[in-house]
N, C-alpha and C positions, 0 to 999 in steps of 0.2 A: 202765187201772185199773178198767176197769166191771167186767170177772171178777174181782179182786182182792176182793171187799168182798161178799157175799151177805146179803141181809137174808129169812128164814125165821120161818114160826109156830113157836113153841113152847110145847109143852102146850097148853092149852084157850084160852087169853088173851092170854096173851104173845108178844114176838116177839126173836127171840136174830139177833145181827150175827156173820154169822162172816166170817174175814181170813185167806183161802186156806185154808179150813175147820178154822179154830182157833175155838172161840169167844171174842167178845171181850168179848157183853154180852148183856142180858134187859133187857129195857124192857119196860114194860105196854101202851103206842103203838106202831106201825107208824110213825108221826112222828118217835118217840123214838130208835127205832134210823136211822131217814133221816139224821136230825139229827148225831146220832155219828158216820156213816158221812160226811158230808158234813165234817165239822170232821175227819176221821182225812185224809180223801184232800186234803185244802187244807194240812196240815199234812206231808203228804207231799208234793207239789209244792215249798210253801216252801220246805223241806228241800234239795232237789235242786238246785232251784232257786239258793239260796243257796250251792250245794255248787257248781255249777256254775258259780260269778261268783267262789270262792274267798272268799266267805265263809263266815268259823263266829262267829257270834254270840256263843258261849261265848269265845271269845280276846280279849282286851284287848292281847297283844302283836304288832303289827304285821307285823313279820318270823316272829312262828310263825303268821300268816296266811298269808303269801305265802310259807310251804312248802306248801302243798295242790298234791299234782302232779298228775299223772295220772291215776297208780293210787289217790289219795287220790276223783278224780272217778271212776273206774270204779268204787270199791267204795259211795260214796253212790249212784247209779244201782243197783249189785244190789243192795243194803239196799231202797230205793226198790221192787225186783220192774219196773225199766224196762228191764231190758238183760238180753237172754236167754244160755244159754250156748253158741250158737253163734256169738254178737255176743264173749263175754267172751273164748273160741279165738278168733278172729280177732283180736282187739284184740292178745292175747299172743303170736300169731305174727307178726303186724307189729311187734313193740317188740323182736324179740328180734333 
């Protein structure tokens, strides 16, 4: 994740967070953008994380937990930028 997340000056003062060179923000701190950057990739982990225990936080019904399959965990990992696309071919040619 440490390529995923670039923290750059911008303009004279400021400093902009870019996320696979999208921007995502301007902060007037070099802190400020750390900061962001640091609560985006924790929030990204949980994520995965959670995805990957078959949790979704958002569901209250039990049984539409325990459909997360697979490919419901392969595609939280690409959303996440963990799993490249020679890992995501291989995963689809062993399932098939």
């Amino acid at each position: 994740m440490a390529d995923r997340f670039q923290i750059e000056p911008y303009g004279s003062r400021n400093y902009a967070l870019y996320d696979n060179g999208e921007l995502v923000c301007v902060t007037v701190y070099k802190r400020g953008a750390a900061e962001v950057k640091r609560r985006l990739e924790t929030q990204i982990q949980h994520t995965t994380l959670n995805a990957l225990a078959g949790f979704n936080p958002m569901c209250i019904d039990m049984q539409e937990a325990a459909r997360l399959t697979q490919e419901g965990v392969r595609k939280a990992l690409e959303a996440a930028g963990l799993i490249s696309k020679a890992a995501q071919a291989a995963s689809k040619a062993t399932s098939v």
